[in-house]
N, C-alpha and C positions, 0 to 999 in steps of 0.2 A: 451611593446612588446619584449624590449631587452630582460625584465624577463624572461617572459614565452620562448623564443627559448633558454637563456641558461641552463633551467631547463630541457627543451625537450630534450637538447646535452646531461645533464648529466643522466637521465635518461636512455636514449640511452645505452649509457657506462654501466648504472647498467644492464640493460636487456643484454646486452652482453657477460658481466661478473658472470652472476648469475649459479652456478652451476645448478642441477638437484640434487633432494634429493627424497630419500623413502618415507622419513615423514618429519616431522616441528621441530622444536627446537625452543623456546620463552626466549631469557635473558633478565630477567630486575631488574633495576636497581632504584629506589624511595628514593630520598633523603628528607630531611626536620628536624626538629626537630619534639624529641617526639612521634621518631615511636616504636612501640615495634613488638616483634616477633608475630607471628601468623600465616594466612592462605592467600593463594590469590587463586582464583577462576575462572575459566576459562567456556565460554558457547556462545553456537548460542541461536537462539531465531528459531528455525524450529520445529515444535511438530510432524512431520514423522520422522525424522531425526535426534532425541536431542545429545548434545555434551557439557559435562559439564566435568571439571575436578580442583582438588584440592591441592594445594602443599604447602607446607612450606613456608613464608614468614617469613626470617631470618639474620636479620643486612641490614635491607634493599632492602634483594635482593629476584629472586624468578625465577623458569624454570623449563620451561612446554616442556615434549614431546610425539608426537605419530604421528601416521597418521590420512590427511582426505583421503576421498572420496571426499566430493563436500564442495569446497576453498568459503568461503562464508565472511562477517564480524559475528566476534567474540568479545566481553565485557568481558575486565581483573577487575577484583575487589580487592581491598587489606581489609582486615581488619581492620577496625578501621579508613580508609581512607576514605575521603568524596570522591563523583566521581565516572568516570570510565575509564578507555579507550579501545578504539575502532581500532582494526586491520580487516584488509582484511585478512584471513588467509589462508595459501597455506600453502605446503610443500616445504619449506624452513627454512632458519635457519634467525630470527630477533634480533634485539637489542633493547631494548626498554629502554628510560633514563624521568623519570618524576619528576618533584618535588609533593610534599605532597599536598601541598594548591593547584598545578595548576594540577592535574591528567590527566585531560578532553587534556591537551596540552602537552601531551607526545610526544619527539622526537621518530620517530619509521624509522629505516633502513633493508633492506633487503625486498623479496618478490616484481616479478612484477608488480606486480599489485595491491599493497601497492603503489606503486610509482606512478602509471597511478590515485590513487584515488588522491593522494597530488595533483597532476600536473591539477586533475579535480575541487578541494575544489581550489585551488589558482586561477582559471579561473572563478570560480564562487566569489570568495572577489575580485578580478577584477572589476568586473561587479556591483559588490554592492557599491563599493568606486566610481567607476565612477559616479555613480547615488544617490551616500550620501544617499544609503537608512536605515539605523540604524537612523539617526538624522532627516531623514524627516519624519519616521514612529513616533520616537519622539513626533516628532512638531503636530503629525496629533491627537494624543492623549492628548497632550496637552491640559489644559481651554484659552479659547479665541483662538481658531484655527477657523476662517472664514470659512464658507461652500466654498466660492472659492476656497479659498487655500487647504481645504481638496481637491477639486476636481482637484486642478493641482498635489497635490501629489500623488492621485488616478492614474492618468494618469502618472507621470514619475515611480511610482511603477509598472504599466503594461508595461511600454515599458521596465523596465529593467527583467521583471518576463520573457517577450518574446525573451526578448535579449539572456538571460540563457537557455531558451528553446531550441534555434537556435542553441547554442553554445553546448548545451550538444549533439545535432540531431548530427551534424559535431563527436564532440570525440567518438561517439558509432562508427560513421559510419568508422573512422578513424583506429577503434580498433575493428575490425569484430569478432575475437575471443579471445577476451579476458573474462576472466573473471566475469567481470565487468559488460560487454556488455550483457554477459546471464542472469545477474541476472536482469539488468535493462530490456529484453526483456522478460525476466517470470511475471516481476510484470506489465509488460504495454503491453502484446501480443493481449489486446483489442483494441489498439488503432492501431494495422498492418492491412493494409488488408486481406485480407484469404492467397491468394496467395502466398504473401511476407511473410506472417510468415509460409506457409510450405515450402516453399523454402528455408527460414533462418533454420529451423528444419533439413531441409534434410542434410544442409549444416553444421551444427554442429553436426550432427548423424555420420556424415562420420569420423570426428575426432577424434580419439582413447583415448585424454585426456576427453572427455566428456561421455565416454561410460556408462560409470556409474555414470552420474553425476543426482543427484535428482532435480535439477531445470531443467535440460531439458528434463527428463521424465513430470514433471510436467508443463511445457511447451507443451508442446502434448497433455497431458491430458485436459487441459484450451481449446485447438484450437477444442478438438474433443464437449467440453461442448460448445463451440461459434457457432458450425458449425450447432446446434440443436436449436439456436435462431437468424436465417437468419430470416428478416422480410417477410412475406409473407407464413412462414411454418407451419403448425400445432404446436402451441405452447406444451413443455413440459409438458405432462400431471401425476398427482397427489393427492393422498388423507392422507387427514390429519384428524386430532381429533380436535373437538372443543372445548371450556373448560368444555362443560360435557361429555367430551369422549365418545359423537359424531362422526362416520366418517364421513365425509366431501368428496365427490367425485369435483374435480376441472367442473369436467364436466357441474355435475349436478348446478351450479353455471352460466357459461358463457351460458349457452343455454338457458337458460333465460332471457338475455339481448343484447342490439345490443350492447353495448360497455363493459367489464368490464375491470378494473382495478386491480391489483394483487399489493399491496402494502403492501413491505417489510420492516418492522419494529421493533419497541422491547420498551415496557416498561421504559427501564434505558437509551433510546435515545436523549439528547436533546429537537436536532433537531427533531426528531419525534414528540415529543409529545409539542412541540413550533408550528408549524403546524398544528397541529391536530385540535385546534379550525377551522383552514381556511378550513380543506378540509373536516370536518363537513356541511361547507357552502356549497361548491363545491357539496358535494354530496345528498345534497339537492334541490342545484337549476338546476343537471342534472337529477336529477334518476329519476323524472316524461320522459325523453325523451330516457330515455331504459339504461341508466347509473349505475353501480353499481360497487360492490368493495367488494374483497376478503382480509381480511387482513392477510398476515404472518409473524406469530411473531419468531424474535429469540432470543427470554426471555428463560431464563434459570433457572427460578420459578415461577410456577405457580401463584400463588397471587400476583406477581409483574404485570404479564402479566393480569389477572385479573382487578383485581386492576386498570391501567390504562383504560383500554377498558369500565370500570363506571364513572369512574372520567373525563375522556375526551369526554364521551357521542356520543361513536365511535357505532352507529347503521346498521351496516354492517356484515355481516360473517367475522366470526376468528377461526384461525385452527394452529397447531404451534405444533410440535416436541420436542419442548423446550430442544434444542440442541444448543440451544448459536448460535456460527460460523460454527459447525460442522451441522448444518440443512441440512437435505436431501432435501429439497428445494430448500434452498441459493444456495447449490449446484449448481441445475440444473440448474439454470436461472444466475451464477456465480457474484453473489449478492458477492462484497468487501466490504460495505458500504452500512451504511441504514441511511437515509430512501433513497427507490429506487423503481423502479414502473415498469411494464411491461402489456403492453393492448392486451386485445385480440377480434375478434368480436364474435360475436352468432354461430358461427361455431367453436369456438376454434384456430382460425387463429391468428396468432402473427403480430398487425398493426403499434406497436410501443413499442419504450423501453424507460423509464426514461425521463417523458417528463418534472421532473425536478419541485422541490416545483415553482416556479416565472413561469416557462411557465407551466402550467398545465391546468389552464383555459384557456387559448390563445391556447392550443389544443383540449381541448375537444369544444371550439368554432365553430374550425377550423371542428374538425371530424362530428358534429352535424350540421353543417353550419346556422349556431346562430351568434347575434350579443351581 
């Protein structure tokens, strides 16, 4: 505890002390043996937004400058260097000191919110050393680990996964705009109530550093796709090609059945196609009781997506864009992750989302009133 308040003191002090800059300035520094000259490499991972840049790496050293728009983490790469490292990048001026062999463990100074990420990464190995979870996850992989003992590690692995949970809910809420805090509210604005994330919108709209910032444009955009799968609304409606290019009206599909199912998928899925034997079952021992299932695939080749839907012996409708992540679908129904599920009844009414491969029959149970 002593740690973490003198690190918040000193932090403090840096947020204080930090000028205000146009743009960013990146030094750095990479020792070891055995380096030679070359290139180092700079980029986000955003595909509306990309930010990639390229400089000399020479005698070790290397420095990057220009402007963001929207302060996000960025991956330094050196040539011939195994690794990478990873900044929060702003407009400000960093120092960066790595060794060769340890890249991944570059000391990194400068940027607030550089500092709020250490201060978050130390709060969370807190929490992991408190609960020795490296050595118990270990032990839980280990030959001759007891199903007991698996199961007490299960359980001190959830209470310290919860512990971090709590603890991160506190630093967002502690650090309302930061940074940090938007990104972490763009990628998790499903899990706010409606309310609370237009309120959290209006309230970051008002701030002149976010005006232009592309996570909270895309933060809007997400609240206004969520606002169009409230349970109870006329689900998103949709027509796609089947793999013999086929259109496929979503309509013509649900109004035919009391219950169907909209299951989001892809070919190169694991988890998809690890399930798929099961919900072959599933949708055999409902679809005598008005059950069915549309599947949408986000295969991004044909014969891949093909190919599965024979091999898995998936006898259901399949319709698919074969647009990967960019699916005008995935879209609408704001699919992160597949496999994932969305039900609708005989009217095209939306009665449930993702009821999740383990609960699935436990709801169509529930929605059929079957035992």
């Amino acid at each position: 505890m002593k740690k973490l308040l003198l690190l918040t003191a000193v932090f403090a002090i840096i947020f204080a002390c930090t000028p205000k800059h146009d743009g960013y300035t990146i030094k750095g520094t990479i020792s070891g043996e055995g380096l030679t000259d070359g290139k180092a490499y700079l980029a986000n991972s955003s595909r509306t937004e990309p930010v990639k840049d390229t400089v000399d790496f020479i005698a070790g050293k290397f420095e990057f400058k220009s402007k963001l728009v929207t302060p996000e983490n960025y991956t330094i790469t050196i040539e011939g260097v195994d690794g990478r490292i990873v900044v929060f990048l702003e407009n400000t001026e960093y120092n960066i000191t790595a060794s060769a062999i340890e890249l991944q463990d570059a000391t990194i100074t400068g940027g607030e919110v550089q500092a709020e990420v250490i201060l978050l990464n130390q709060k969370r190995k807190d929490i992991n050393e408190k609960y020795n979870t490296t050595a118990i996850m270990q032990e839980y992989r280990a030959e001759g680990t007891t199903d007991e003992r698996k199961a007490e590690i299960r359980t001190i692995r959830e209470t310290a996964s919860n512990e971090t949970t709590e603890m991160e809910k506190t630093f967002y809420a502690e650090h309302p705009h930061s940074f940090l805090t938007l990104m972490y509210f763009n990628s998790n604005i499903d899990k706010y109530e409606q309310s609370e994330a237009e309120a959290k919108i209006t309230e970051l709209k008002a701030m002149p550093k976010f005006a232009e910032n592309r996570m909270l444009k895309e933060a809007e955009e997400k609240l206004n796709v969520l606002k169009s799968l409230v349970i109870g609304q006329l689900a998103p409606q949709f027509t796609l090609n089947d793999p013999d290019g086929n259109p496929i009206a979503f309509k013509d599909v649900y109004s035919k059945n009391k219950l169907t199912m909209i299951d989001f998928w892809a070919g190169w899925c694991g988890p998809c196609r690890n399930f798929n034997p099961t919900l072959v079952k599933i949708h055999k021992k409902f679809k005598p009781l008005g059950f069915d299932i549309i599947g949408v695939s986000l295969d991004h080749t044909k014969q891949q997506w093909v190919d599965a839907i024979a091999d898995d012996g998936l006898n259901w409708t399949h319709v698919s864009d074969l647009k990967y992540w960019e699916s005008e679908v995935g879209k609408m129904y704001y699919i992160r992750y597949v496999p994932q599920s969305a039900f609708v009844d005989q009217n095209g009414i939306l009665v449930h989302r993702d009821a999740g491969q383990a609960g699935l029959e436990d709801f169509l149970k529930g929605y059929f009133n079957v035992k």
